[in-house]
VOGU-3710 file (C-alpha; in Angstrom, 3 decimals, decimal comma):
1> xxxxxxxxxx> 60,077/64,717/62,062  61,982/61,602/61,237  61,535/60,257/64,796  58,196/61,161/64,785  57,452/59,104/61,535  59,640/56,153/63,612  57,299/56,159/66,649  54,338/56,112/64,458  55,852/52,843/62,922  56,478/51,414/65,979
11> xxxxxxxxxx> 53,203/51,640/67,578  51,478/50,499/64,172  54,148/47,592/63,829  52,775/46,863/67,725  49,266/47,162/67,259  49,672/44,465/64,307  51,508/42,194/66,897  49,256/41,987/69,389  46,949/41,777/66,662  48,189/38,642/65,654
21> xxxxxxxxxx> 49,201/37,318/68,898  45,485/37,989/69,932  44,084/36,228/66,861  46,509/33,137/68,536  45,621/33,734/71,816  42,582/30,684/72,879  38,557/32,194/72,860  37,737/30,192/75,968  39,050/30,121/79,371  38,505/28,056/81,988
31> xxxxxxxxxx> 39,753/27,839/85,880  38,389/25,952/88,445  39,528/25,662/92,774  38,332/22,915/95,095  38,325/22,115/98,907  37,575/19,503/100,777  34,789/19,548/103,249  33,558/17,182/106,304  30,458/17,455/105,899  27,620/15,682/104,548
41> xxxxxxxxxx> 27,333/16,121/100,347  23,545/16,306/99,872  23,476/19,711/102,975  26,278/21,053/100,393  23,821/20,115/97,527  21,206/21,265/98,746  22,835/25,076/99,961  24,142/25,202/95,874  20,772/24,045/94,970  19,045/27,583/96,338
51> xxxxxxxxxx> 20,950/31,217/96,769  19,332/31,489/100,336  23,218/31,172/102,365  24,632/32,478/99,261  25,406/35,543/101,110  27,136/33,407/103,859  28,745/30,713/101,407  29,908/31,368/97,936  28,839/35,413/98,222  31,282/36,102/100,911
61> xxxxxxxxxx> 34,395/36,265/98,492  32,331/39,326/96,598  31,229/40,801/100,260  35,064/40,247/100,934  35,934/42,857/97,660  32,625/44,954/98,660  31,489/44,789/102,030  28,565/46,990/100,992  27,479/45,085/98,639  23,372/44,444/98,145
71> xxxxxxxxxx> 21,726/41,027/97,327  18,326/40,277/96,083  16,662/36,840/95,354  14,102/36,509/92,889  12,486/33,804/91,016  12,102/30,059/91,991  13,509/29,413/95,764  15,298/26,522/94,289  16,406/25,017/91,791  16,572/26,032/87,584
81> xxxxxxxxxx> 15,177/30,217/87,120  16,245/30,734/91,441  18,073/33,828/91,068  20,240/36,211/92,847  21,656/39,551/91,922  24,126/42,028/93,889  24,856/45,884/93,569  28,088/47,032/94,578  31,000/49,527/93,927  33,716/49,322/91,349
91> xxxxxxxxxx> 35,391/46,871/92,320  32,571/44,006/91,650  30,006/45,721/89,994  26,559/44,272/89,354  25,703/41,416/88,089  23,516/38,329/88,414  23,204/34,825/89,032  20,841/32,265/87,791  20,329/28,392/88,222  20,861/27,063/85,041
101> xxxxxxxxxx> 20,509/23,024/86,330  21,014/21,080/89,204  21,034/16,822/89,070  22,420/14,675/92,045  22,297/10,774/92,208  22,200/7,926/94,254  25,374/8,371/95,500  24,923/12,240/96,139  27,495/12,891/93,459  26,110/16,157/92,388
111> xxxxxxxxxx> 26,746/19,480/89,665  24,777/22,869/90,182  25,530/25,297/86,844  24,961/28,905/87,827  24,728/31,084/84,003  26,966/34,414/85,461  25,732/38,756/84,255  28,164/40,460/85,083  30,753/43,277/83,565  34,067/40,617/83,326
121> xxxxxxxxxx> 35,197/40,353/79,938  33,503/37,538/77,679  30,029/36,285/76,855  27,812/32,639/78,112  30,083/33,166/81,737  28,881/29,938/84,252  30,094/28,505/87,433  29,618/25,405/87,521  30,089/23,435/91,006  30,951/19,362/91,302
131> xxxxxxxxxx> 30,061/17,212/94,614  32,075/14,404/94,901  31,541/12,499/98,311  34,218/9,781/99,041  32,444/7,814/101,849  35,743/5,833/102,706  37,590/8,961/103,967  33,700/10,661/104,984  34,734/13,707/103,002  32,975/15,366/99,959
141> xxxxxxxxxx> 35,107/17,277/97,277  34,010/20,458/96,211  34,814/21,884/92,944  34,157/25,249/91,701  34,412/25,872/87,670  34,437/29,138/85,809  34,321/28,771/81,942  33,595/32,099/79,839  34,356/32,673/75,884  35,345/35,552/74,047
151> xxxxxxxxxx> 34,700/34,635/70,236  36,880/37,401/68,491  37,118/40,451/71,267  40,766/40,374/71,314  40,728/42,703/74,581  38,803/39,515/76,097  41,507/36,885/74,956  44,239/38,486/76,628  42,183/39,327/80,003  42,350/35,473/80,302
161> xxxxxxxxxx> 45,772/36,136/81,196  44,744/37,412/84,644  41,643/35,133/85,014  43,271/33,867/88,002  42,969/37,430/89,602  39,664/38,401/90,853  38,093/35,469/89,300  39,907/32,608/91,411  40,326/34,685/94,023  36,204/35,021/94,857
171> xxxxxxxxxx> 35,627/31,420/94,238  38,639/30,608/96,785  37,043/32,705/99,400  33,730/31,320/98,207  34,989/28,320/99,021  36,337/28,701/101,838  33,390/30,664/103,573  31,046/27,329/102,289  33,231/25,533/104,390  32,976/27,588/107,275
181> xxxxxxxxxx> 29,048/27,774/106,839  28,607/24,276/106,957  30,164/23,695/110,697  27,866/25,887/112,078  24,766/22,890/110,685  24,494/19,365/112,192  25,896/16,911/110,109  22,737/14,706/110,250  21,794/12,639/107,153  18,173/14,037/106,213
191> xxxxxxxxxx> 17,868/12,272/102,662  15,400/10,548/103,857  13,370/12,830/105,934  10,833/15,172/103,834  9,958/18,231/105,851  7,250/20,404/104,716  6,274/24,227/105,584  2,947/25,228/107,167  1,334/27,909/108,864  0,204/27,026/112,651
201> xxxxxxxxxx> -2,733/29,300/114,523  -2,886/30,402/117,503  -4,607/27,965/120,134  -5,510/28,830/123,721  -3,853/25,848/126,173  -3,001/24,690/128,993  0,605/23,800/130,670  3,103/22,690/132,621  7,524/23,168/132,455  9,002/19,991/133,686
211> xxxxxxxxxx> 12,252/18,107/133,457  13,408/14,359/133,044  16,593/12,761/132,629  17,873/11,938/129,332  15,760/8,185/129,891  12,103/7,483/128,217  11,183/6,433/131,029  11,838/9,369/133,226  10,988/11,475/130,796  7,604/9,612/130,159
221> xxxxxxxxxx> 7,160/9,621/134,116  7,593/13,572/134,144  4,841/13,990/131,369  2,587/11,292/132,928  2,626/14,002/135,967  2,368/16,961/134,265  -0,894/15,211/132,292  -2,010/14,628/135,860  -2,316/18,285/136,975  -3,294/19,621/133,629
231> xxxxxxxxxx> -6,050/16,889/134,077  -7,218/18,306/137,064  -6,950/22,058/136,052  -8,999/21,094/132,986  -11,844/19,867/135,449  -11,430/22,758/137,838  -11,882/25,433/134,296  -14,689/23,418/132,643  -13,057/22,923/129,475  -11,974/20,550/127,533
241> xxxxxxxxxx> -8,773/19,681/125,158  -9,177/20,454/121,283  -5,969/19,174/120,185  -2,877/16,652/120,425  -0,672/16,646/123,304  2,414/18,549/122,447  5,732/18,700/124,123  7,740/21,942/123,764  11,240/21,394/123,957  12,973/24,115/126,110
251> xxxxxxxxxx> 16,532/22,461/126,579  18,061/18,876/125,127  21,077/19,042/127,919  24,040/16,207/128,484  22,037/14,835/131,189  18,508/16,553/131,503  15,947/17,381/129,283  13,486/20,270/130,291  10,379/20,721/128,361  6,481/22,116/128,395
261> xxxxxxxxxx> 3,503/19,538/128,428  1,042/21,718/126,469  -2,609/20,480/125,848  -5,029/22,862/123,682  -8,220/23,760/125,337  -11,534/25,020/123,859  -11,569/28,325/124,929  -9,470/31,342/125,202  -11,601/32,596/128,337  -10,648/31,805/131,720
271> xxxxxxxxxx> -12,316/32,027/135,201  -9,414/31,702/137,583  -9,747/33,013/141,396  -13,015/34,809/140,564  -11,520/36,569/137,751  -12,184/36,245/134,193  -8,916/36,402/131,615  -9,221/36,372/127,918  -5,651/34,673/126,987  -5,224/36,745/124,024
281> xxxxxxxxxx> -4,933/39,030/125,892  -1,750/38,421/128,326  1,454/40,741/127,894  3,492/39,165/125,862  6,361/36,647/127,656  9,281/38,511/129,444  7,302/41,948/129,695  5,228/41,233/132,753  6,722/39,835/136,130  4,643/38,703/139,040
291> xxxxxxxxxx> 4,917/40,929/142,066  3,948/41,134/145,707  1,177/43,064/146,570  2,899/47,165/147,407  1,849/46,832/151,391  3,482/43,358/151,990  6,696/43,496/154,206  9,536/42,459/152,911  9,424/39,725/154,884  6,203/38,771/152,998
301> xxxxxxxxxx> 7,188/39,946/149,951  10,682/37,448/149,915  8,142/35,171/150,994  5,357/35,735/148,168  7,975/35,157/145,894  9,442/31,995/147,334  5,534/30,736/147,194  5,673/31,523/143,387  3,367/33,961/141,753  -0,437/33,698/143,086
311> xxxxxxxxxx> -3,314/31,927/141,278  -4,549/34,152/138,832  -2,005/36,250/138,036  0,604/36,341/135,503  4,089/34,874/135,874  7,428/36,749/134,328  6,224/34,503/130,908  3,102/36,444/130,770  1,254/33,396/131,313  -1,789/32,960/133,323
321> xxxxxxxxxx> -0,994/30,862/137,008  -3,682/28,407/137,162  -2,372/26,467/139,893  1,260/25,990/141,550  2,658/24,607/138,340  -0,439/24,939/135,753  -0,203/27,620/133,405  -2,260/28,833/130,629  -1,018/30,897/127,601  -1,837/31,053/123,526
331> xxxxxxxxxx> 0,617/29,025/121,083  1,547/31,513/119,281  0,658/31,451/115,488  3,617/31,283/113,301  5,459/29,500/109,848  6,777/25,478/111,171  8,762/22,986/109,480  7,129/19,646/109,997  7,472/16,314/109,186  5,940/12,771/111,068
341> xxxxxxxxxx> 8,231/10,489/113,166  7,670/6,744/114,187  9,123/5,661/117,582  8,976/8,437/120,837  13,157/7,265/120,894  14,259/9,414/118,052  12,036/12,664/118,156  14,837/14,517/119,678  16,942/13,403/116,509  14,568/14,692/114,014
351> xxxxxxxxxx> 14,086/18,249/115,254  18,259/17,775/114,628  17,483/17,089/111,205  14,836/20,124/110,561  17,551/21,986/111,898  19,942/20,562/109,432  17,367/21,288/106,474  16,318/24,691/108,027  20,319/25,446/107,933  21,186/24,675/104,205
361> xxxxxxxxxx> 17,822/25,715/102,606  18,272/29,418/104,361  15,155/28,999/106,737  15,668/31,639/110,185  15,275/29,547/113,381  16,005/30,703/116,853  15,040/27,888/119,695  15,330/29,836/121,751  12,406/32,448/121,291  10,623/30,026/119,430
371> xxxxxxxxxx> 11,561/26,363/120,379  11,038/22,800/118,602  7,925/20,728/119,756  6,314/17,695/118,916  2,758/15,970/118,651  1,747/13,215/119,986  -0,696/11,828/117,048  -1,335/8,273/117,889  -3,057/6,599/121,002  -1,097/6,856/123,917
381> xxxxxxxxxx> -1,649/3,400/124,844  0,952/2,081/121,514  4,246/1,196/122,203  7,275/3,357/122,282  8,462/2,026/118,697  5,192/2,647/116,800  4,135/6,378/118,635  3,174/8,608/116,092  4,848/12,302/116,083  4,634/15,449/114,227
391> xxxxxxxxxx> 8,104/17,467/114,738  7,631/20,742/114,512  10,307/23,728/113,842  9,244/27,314/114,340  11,163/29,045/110,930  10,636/32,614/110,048  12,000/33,724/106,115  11,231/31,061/104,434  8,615/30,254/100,915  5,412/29,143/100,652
401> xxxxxxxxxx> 7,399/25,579/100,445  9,967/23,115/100,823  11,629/21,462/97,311  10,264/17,902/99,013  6,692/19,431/98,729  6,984/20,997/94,927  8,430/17,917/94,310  5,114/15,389/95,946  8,072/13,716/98,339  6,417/15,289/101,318
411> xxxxxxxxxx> 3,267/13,283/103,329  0,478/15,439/104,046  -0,803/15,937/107,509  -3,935/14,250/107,576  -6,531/16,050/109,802  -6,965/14,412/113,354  -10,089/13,148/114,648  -11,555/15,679/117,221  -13,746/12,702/118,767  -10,671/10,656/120,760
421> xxxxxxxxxx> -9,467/13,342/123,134  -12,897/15,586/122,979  -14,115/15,434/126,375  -11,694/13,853/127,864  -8,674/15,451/127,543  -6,367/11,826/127,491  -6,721/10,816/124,488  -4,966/12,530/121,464  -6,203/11,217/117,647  -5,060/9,184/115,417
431> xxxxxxxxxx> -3,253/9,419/112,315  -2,068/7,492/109,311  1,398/5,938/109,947  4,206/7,937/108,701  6,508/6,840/105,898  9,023/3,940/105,899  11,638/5,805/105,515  11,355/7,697/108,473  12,507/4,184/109,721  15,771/4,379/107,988
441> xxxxxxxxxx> 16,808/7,898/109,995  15,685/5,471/113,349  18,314/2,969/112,560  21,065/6,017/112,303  18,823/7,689/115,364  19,596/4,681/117,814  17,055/1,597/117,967  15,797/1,921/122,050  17,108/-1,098/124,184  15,432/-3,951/125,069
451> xxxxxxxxxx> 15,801/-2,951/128,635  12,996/-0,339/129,575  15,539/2,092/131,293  17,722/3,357/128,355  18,783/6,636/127,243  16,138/8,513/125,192  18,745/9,520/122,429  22,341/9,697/122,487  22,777/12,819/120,552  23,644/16,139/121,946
461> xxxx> 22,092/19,145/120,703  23,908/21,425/118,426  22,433/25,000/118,323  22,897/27,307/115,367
//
């Protein structure tokens, strides 16, 4: 009995020790990792700014613990109220995360304060994240914050004694996985660029797949030619072009550019070798090859197919053959990223730059299903430097819109005037000239020689 009444001291004379030790022991913790990342601090801004990558950045440390774990967004796409919330097993939990503030100057020094739900120990739990660019070394610091307080739960003071357990260890592989997501998007400085989203409809057209070298004037050549047979096929049809010329870029190679000269027509109905077509029609690209008729030899058939599909049929695009390299097909409707462009020298660097912003602001692209193209929105007959453009991206899961358009940054698209290319099918409309700061990106871009042959842009594409 004695050594009963013994233990029972000893665990009360414990109890009171930790007691006390607890009432010692600090209400507030704090921890905080950082890494260093080459890569440009307003793309790392911008991917804190929104929980779109957050399942590819700072999520992957709690994907690490669950690999079943569930994300949902709700709220805002970006900025204060976004939100995102996981469900996973016992070893993370649920929880949520929501955007408390996010400020960034000048300099793109930068904070993003996430407010943190979740079944840790403590009460008013935030992350809060510091961007630190040092332009002399062309790095930007990242530094990830956890503070949490536990007013008088004792249990919760001394679980600060392994808040560099799971704690630290998500945010290092948060981290870490932020770096790795930013290699895989262009490090192209699009501060100044202010890309909106829109929704594009379907247009019956008219075109041709060419290729240039990497020179404007080459590549200016091969669309002067292509304009020359979609001319003529325009005559031939009876119709007429409803829209700006727009060049679909297929592949932005070392040396070669290929692309699509596509003009819009008026109608979706087609009288080609005798045959009427309705263009909405067509089997969809890649489901529909052309063939040789079933009675040809095989000498004739190896021969049909050297000729090239016949006139009025459909080639392995599904597009209607209009004439040896005329085609006719429907844009296909879809979701773009847009913004304008001054100067035909540095298209090719802003689709680069919708990329970039697609990348960090969690837009889907895929160029190749659904490649970049551009519109030609000024008079042809304007020099090089002052050509109007719309850029478009094709983008599939993103909002309604970009943070540049909530936020008024973003120049509308003014409607083009029907009356300069109706009719004639050369010239395409024109349009109010784009912001000066699209200027800005040109100096970065490359200014074009003085010399007419010169490289159209230096850049080489970087696919996601």
């Amino acid at each position: 009995m004695t050594r009963v009444l013994e233990f029972v001291v000893a665990l009360i004379i414990v109890f009171v020790l930790a007691v006390i030790v607890g009432l010692f022991l600090p209400s507030h913790a704090h921890i905080e990792r950082s890494i260093e990342i080459s890569h440009n601090p307003r793309h790392i801004y911008d991917v804190l700014n929104n929980f779109r990558r957050f399942e590819d950045s700072m999520g992957a440390g709690l994907k690490a613990e669950d690999p079943g774990v569930k994300f949902h967004l709700s709220g805002p796409a970006y900025g204060p109220g976004a939100t995102i919330g996981w469900t996973g097993d016992s070893a993370i939990g649920n929880g949520t995360l929501v955007n408390k503030s996010g400020t960034v100057d000048l300099a793109n020094n930068g904070t993003v304060v996430w407010d943190l739900t979740n079944d840790w120990h403590g009460k008013d739990k935030t992350f809060t994240l510091d961007i630190t660019p040092n332009q002399q070394r062309r790095i930007t610091r990242v530094t990830w914050s956890y503070d949490v307080n536990y007013g008088w739960n004792l249990v919760g003071r001394y679980s600060a004694l392994w808040i560099h357990g799971q704690p630290a260890t998500i945010i290092q592989f948060g981290l870490d996985s932020l770096q790795n997501m930013l290699a895989g998007i262009a490090n192209v400085d699009y501060s100044t660029v202010h890309p909106g989203l829109y929704a594009t409809t379907a247009q019956p057209a008219l075109l041709v797949s060419t290729k240039a070298t990497r020179t404007v004037d080459d590549i200016d050549t091969a669309k002067a030619a292509a304009m020359k047979e979609i001319r003529a096929a325009m005559a031939q049809l009876g119709v007429k072009q409803a829209g700006p010329t727009t060049t679909v870029r297929k592949e932005w190679g070392d040396t070669t550019f290929v692309f699509d000269v596509v003009v819009p027509i008026n109608t979706s109905t087609l009288t080609v070798a005798g045959k009427t077509v309705d263009l909405t029609q067509l089997t969809p690209a890649g489901a529909a090859a052309a063939t040789p008729p079933a009675s040809a030899s095989s000498a004739g058939a190896a021969a049909a197919v050297a000729a090239g599909p016949a006139v009025g049929s459909t080639d392995q695009h599904g597009q209607l053959v209009v004439s040896a390299n005329v085609r006719a097909a429907m844009m296909p409707a879809g979701e773009v990223l847009a913004a304008p462009w001054v100067g035909e020298s540095g298209v090719q660097f802003m689709v680069k730059a919708l990329e970039a912003y697609a990348g960090t602001h969690g837009y889907a692209f895929n160029e190749s299903a659904a490649p970049a193209y551009n519109q030609l929105a000024s008079l042809p007959t304007v020099s090089d430097d002052s050509q109007i453009y719309r850029v478009f991206l094709p983008v599939t899961n993103a909002p309604a819109q970009t943070p540049d358009q909530l936020a008024g940054r973003t120049q509308a698209f003014t409607a083009l005037d029907p009356s300069l290319w109706a009719g004639s099918g050369t010239a395409p409309a024109a349009e109010t000239k784009a912001a000066p700061a699209n200027k800005k990106i040109d100096k970065k871009a490359g200014k074009k020689h003085e010399a007419r042959k010169r490289p159209a842009h230096a850049r080489k594409a970087h696919r996601r």
